[in-house]
VEXLUMVEX-500616 format. One line per 2 residues: for each residue x, y, z of C-alpha. Coordinates in steps of 0.02 Angstrom, whole numbers, plus 50000, padded with zeros to 5 digits. Layout:
X Y Z  ...
END
This chain:
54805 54137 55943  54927 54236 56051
55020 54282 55920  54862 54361 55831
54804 54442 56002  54985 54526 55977
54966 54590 55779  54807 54665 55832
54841 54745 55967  54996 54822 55886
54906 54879 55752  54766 54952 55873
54907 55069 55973  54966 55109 55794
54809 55192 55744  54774 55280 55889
54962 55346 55892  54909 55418 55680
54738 55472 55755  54825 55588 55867
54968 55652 55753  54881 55832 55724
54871 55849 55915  55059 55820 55948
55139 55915 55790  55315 55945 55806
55432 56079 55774  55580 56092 55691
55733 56208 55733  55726 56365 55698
55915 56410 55651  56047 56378 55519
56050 56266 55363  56120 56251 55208
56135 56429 55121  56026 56364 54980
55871 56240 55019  55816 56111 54894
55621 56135 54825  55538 55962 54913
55523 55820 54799  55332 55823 54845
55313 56010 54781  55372 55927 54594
55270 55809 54480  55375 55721 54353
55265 55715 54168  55428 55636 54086
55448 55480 53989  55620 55430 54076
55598 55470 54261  55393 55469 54292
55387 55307 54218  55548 55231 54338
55465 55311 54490  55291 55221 54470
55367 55058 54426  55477 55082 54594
55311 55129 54685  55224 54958 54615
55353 54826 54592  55503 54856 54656
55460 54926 54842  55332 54766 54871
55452 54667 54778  55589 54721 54918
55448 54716 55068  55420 54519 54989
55623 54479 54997  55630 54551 55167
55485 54452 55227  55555 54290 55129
55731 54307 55206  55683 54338 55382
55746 54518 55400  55547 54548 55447
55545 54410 55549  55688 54469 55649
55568 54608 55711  55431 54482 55746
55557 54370 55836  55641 54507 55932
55438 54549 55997  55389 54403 56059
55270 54386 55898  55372 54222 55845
55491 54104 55912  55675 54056 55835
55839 54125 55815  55892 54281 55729
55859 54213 55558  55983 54320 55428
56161 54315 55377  56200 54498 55453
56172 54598 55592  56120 54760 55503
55988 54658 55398  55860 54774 55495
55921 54937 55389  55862 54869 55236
55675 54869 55311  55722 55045 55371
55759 55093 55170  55618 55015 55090
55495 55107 55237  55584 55265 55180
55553 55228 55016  55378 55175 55021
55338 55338 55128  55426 55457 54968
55321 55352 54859  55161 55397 54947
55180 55565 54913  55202 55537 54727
55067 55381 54720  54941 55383 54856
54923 55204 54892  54806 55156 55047
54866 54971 55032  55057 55017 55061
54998 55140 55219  54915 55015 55309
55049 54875 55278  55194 55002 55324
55078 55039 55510  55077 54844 55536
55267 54844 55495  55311 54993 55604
55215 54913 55737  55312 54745 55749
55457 54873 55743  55387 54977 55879
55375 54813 55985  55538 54759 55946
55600 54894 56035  55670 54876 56210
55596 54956 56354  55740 55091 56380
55740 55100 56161  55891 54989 56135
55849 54930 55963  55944 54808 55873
55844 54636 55836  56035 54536 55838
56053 54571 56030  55858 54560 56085
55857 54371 56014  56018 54280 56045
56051 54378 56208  56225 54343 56274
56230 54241 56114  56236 54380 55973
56334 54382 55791  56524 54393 55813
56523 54560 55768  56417 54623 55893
56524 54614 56045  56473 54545 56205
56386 54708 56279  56291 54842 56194
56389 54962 56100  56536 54911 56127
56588 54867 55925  56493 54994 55857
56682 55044 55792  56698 54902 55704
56584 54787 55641  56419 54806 55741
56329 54903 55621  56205 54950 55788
56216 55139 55756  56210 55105 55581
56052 55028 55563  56000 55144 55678
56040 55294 55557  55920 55219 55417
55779 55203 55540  55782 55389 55579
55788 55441 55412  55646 55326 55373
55557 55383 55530  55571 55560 55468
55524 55516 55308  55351 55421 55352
55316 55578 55486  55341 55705 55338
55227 55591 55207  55085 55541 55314
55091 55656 55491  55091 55501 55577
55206 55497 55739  55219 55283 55751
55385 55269 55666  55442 55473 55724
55408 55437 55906  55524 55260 55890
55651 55354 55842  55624 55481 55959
55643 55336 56105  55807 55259 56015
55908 55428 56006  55858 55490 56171
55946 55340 56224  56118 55374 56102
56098 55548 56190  56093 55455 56397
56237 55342 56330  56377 55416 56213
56461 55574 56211  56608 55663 56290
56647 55572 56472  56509 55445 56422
56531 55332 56288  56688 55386 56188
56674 55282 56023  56617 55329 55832
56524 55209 55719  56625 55105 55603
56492 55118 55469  56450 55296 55451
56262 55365 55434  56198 55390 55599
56276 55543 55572  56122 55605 55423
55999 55532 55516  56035 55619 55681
56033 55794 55556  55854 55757 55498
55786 55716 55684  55880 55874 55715
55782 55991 55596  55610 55855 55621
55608 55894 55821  55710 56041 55863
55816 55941 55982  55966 56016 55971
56039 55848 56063  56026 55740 55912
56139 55883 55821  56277 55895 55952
56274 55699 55958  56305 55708 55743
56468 55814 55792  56502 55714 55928
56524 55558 55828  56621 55643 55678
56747 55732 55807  56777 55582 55905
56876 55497 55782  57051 55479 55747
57190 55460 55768  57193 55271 55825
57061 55221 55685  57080 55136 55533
57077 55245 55346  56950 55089 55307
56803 55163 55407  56888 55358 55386
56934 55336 55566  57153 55364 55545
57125 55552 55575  57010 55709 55635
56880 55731 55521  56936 55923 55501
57119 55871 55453  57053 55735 55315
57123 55787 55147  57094 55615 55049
56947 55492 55007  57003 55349 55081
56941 55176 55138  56756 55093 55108
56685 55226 54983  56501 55202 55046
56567 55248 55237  56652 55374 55160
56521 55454 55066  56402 55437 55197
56507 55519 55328  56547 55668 55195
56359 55700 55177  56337 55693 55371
56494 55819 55373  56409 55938 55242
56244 55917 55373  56333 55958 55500
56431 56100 55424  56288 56170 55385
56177 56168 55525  56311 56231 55637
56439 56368 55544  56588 56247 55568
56688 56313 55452  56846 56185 55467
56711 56059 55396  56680 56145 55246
56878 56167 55238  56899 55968 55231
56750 55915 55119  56837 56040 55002
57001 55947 55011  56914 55795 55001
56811 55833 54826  56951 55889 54774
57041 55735 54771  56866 55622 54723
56834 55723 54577  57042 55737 54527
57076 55557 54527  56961 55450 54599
56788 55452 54506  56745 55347 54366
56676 55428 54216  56525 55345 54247
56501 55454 54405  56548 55289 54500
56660 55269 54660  56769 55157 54726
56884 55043 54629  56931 54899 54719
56828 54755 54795  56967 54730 54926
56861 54837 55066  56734 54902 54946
56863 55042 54950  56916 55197 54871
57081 55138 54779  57257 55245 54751
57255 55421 54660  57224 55381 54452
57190 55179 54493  57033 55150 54403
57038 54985 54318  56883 54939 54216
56858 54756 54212  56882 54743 54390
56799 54917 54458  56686 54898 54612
56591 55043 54609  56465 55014 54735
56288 55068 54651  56267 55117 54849
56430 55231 54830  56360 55319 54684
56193 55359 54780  56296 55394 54937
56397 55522 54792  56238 55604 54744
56203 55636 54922  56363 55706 54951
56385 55822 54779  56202 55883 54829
56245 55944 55003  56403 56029 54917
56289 56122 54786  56196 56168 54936
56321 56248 55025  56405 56317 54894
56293 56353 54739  56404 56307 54585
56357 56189 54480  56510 56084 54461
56441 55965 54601  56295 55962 54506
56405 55917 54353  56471 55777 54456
56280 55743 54526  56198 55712 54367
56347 55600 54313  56322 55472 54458
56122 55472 54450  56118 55434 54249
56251 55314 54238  56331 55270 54387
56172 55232 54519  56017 55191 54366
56156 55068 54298  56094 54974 54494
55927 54948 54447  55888 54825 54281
55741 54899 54167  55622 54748 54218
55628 54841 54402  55665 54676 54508
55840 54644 54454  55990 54740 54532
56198 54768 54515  56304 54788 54673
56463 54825 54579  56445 54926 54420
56594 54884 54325  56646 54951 54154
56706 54795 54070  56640 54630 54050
56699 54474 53985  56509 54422 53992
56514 54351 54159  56416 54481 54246
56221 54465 54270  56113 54560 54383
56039 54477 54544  55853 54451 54586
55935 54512 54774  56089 54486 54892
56126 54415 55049  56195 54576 55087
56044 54677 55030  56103 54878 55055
56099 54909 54875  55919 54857 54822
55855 54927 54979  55950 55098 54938
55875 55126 54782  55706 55097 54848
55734 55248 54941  55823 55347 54816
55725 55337 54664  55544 55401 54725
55660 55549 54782  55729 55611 54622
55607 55766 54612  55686 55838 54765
55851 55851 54674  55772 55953 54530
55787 56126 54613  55850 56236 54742
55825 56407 54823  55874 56547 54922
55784 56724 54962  55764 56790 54789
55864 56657 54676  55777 56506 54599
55902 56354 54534  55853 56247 54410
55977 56099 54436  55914 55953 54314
55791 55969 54192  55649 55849 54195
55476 55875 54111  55390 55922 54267
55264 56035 54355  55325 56125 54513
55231 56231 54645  55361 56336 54744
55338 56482 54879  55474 56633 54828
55480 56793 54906  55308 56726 54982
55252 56719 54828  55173 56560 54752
55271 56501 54579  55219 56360 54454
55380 56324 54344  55317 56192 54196
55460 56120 54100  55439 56040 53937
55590 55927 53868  55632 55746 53810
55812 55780 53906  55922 55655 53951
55874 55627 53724  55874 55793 53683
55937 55946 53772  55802 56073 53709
55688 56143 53893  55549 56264 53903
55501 56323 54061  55346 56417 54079
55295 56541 54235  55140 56552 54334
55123 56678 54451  54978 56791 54537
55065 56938 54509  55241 57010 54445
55395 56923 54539  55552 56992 54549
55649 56833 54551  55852 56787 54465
55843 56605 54398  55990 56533 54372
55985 56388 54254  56126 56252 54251
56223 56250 54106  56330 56068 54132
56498 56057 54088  56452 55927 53963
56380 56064 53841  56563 56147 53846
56740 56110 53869  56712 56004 54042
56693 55838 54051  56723 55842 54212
56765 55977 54360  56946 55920 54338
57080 55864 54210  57043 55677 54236
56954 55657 54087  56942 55779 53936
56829 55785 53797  56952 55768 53616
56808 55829 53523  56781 56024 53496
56667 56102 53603  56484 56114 53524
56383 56251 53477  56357 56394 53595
56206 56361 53714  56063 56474 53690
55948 56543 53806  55793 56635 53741
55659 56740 53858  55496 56746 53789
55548 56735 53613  55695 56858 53619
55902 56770 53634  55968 56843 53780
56148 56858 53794  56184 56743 53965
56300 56777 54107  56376 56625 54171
56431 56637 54338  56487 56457 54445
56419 56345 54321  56224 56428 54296
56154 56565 54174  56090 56704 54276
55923 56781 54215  55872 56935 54310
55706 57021 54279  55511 57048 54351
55415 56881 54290  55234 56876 54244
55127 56734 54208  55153 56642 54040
55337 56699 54039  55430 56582 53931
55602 56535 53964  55706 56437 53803
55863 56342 53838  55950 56250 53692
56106 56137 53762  56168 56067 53572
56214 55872 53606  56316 55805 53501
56396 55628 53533  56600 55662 53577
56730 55557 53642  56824 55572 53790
57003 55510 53853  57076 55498 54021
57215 55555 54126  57372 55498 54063
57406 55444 54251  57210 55319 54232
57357 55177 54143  57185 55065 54125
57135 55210 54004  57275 55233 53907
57240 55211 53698  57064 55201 53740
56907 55343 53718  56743 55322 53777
56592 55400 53713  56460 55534 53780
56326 55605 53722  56221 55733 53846
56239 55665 54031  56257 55490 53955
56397 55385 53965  56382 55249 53818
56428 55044 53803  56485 54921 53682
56366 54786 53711  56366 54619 53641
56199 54581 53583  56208 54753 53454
56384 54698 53361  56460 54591 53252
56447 54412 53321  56394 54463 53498
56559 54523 53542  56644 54688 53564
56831 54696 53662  56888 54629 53491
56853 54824 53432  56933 54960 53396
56882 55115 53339  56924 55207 53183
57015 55373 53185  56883 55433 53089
56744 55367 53171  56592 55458 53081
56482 55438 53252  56311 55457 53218
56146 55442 53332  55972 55407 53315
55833 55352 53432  55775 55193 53435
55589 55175 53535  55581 54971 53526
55741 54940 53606  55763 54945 53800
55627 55027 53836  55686 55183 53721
55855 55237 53706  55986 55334 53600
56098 55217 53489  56268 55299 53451
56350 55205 53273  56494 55240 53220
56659 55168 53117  56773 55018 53178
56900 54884 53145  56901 54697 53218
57060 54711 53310  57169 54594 53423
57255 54636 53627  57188 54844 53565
57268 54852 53407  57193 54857 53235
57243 54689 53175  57127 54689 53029
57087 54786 52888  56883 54719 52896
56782 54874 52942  56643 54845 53041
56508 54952 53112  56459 54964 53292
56313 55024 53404  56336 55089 53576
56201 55098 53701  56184 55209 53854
56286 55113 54005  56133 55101 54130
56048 55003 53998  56186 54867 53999
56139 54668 54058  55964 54692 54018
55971 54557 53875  56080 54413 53970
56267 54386 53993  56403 54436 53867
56535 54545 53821  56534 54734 53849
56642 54885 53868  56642 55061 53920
56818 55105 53852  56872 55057 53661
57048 55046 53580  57102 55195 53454
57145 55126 53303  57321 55186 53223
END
């Protein structure tokens, strides 16, 4: 009975705290940002047949799916513990089990903007309530430490704070809740989750900083969140804290958590590759939102050296599963690769905030590699079956997981995937970017102008997009549309990998009927020109399947090609070739590739065939031709265990 009393009374002080969100609006900063500013996700409608459909089965399986797991494995009834709403002991394996209720919130509240979904409101009020009450009196929250007291998890120290360099995770989780607090406040204009935040980082503010607390969080991301309280409140606090806890480290850290040396003098990616991406997106933030130049300096340095010899072709990050870690310069083995599906969304965070200091479209090049192959590979077609590590070989061994004790990847795409619209476009006074092309419908305020862009395309199938203008009256506006280094000579921003087939027919770009002859400048075709309504922009990006090798220096890669076709990196997968296996192949040196759509099989996908030999250890041992299919890597482990590849043997 007490325990009810409790629920409803939460749930009363919840609704009054909505009831009164017009009254107590806040106010973001009024300052610096990011030279460009993405269009919002929730000012783009997705109409497509690959995304749309991925976004509504996120909004109603996989987030109540999660919200179920986190119920069934205690990390809610931490919350409810840590209130006073249940008895026990903290009842997970780790202390940052709270974040992963953080990222499914987050989620859920992106989701409502796309879906509106009463249901899902009131059940995230009742969950941000238990939160709410979790939450020590001074806003200490971290449900590990309320429950087992002097008792916590080894990792947590025996005082507050006083790991959070190593193992803690207490700033971490905190991180997650303020992006999710933001998030919630942005989708519904409901303060309950904003104003716990609030609470918890005026707290951070009382306690660290310089001559106060002196330490830097092991696992980087309070970092972001502190950046979107930032521009949320105005505080200007919860930005100088951001710095604080980048500057603070080195030089007596570790290269694991990116702690060895001042952020400004980093030249290397180095250590546990989601802490590393995380803390390069809070960089770019912070760059940003300040002018400090020596930031930009080092994430340059850093890319650099990511996007030289340390990315996958799939887009992926981090090689070895000793630390979850970024490995050595060219070590990319296949069978064995880690790469985190959290890494790869941690890389599209990262490559965005680059874009959006910078405007050229190599880190979208590098973007739209992770998000098609490197993070969707994560999430299994059926929506409630996940990857942590995404590796490019398999013996057949490897089957996804319903969940994990260590749940950060599940929970992460949650969050990500209802906010793939924001990443479609960008802008900045008088320029319009089209980034990725989506069939969508976007409403966007240029000039002070209002803008409807409609594009029409089957991409990632077919790389044919129509975009149509609606507009009052005549806008004077330069669009800049990508042009990805896939349709040219670039497989990637670097020499790491190389394309061996000639580059395809020129792209095309067509204004209202009539080929224009394109300037390319940093990566986009620049259309400048007065726009009316019904304005019809034509881009044709020809995509034929072609073959790709690696750095000499990649020695997992050497005699071996893999196959692309668009922003899709393809698989040998067992259940498609000759008796169910495929590391026996090799592939003919004429392999007369060939593709064709196939609308039965996974859900729809391109099948690449093509030309090989059965061979033995990479060689072509026998003369008995075969013929293989490929399939697009994400779509890999949908059909049970067996034998795949990303990388094939060349025969002589």
């Amino acid at each position: 009975m007490k325990r009810t009393l409790t629920i409803l009374l939460l749930l009363l002080v919840s609704s009054l705290v909505a009831c009164g969100a017009e009254e107590a609006e806040v106010q973001g900063p009024k300052g610096s940002d990011y030279p460009i500013q993405p269009v919002p996700f929730s000012s783009v409608k997705l109409t497509d047949s690959f995304w749309a459909p991925r976004i509504r089965l996120m909004h109603e399986l996989t987030i109540p799916y999660a919200f179920r797991q986190s119920e069934e494995t205690g990390r809610v009834k931490n919350f409810e513990i840590a209130a006073g709403m249940a008895e026990g002991e903290f009842c997970t394996i780790y202390p940052f089990d709270d974040s992963d209720v953080f990222k499914i919130i987050e989620g859920a509240s992106y989701s409502l903007q796309t879906v509106p979904d009463p249901k899902m409101e009131a059940y995230l009020d009742e969950l941000i309530a238990k939160i709410g009450a979790a939450q020590e009196p001074d806003g200490y929250l971290y449900t590990n430490r309320t429950i087992m007291g002097d008792r916590p998890h080894e990792w947590a120290g025996s005082r507050r704070w006083e790991l959070v360099h190593e193992l803690s995770h207490e700033l971490y989780n905190l991180g997650h809740m303020y992006e999710a607090a933001v998030a919630h406040y942005q989708a519904t204009g409901k303060r309950n989750f904003l104003d716990i935040a609030i609470k918890s980082a005026d707290l951070l503010v009382r306690d660290f900083g310089w001559g106060k607390e002196e330490n830097y969080p092991g696992h980087q991301e309070i970092e972001i969140g502190l950046a979107k309280l930032y521009r949320a409140t105005g505080n200007s606090e919860y930005l100088e804290l951001a710095k604080f806890f980048l500057d603070v480290r080195g030089p007596d850290g570790k290269e694991y958590s990116q702690s060895h040396q001042q952020v400004v003098d980093q030249a290397e990616a180095v250590g546990h590759a989601v802490r590393a991406n995380y803390m390069y997106a809070g960089m770019a933030d912070v760059a940003a939102l300040t002018g400090d130049e020596r930031y930009v300096q080092a994430l340059n340095r850093i890319w650099e050296d990511v996007v030289s010899s340390k990315i996958y072709i799939t887009g992926g990050v981090g090689a070895t599963s000793s630390g979850e870690a970024y490995g050595k310069a060219y070590e990319l083995p296949n069978a064995t690769a880690y790469s985190e599906t959290c890494a790869s969304i941690a890389n599209v965070f990262w490559n965005h905030r680059m874009f959006l200091l910078h405007g050229e479209g190599k880190y979208l090049d590098v973007l739209e590699r992770s998000l098609y192959n490197g993070v969707l590979s994560g999430l299994g077609l059926s929506g409630d079956r996940f990857f942590y590590p995404n590796p490019l070989q398999s013996d057949g061994k490897h089957e996804r997981s319903a969940w994990f004790g260590c749940a950060c990847c599940p929970s992460n795409l949650t969050r990500f995937v209802p906010s793939i619209p924001g990443y479609i476009y960008g802008q900045r006074e008088g320029t319009l970017f089209v980034n990725l092309y989506v069939d969508s419908e976007a409403e966007i305020e240029v000039a002070g102008q209002k803008l409807k862009v409609v594009q029409k395309t089957a991409y990632p199938w077919d790389g044919n997009v129509q975009l149509t203008l609606d507009t009052p009256e005549s806008l004077d506006l330069e669009i800049r549309l990508r042009i990805p280094g896939w349709a040219g000579e670039r497989a990637v921003p670097s020499q790491l990998y190389t394309f061996l087939d000639a580059a395809p027919a020129n792209v095309r770009v067509e204004v209202n009927g009539q080929e224009k002859v394109i300037e390319v400048i940093d990566g986009f075709a620049v259309l400048k020109g007065s726009w009316d309504s019904e304005d019809e922009i034509s881009l044709e990006l020809p995509m034929p399947v072609r073959r790709i090798q690696a750095d000499p220096r990649v020695k997992d890669d050497q005699g071996l090609v893999c196959l692309q076709r668009g922003p899709l990196v393809y698989a040998l997968e067992w259940p498609d070739n000759p008796d169910g296996k495929v590391l026996n192949l090799v592939l003919a040196k004429e392999p007369e590739l060939s593709y064709r759509f196939s609308e039965e099989l996974l859900q729809g996908v391109g099948l690449i065939s093509g030309r090989a030999v059965e061979g033995v250890n990479g060689t072509s041992a026998s003369s008995k031709p075969v013929t293989f299919t490929a399939i697009p890597y994400y779509a890999w482990a949908n059909r049970g265990k067996g034998e795949m590849t990303v990388w094939i043997p060349v025969g002589d």
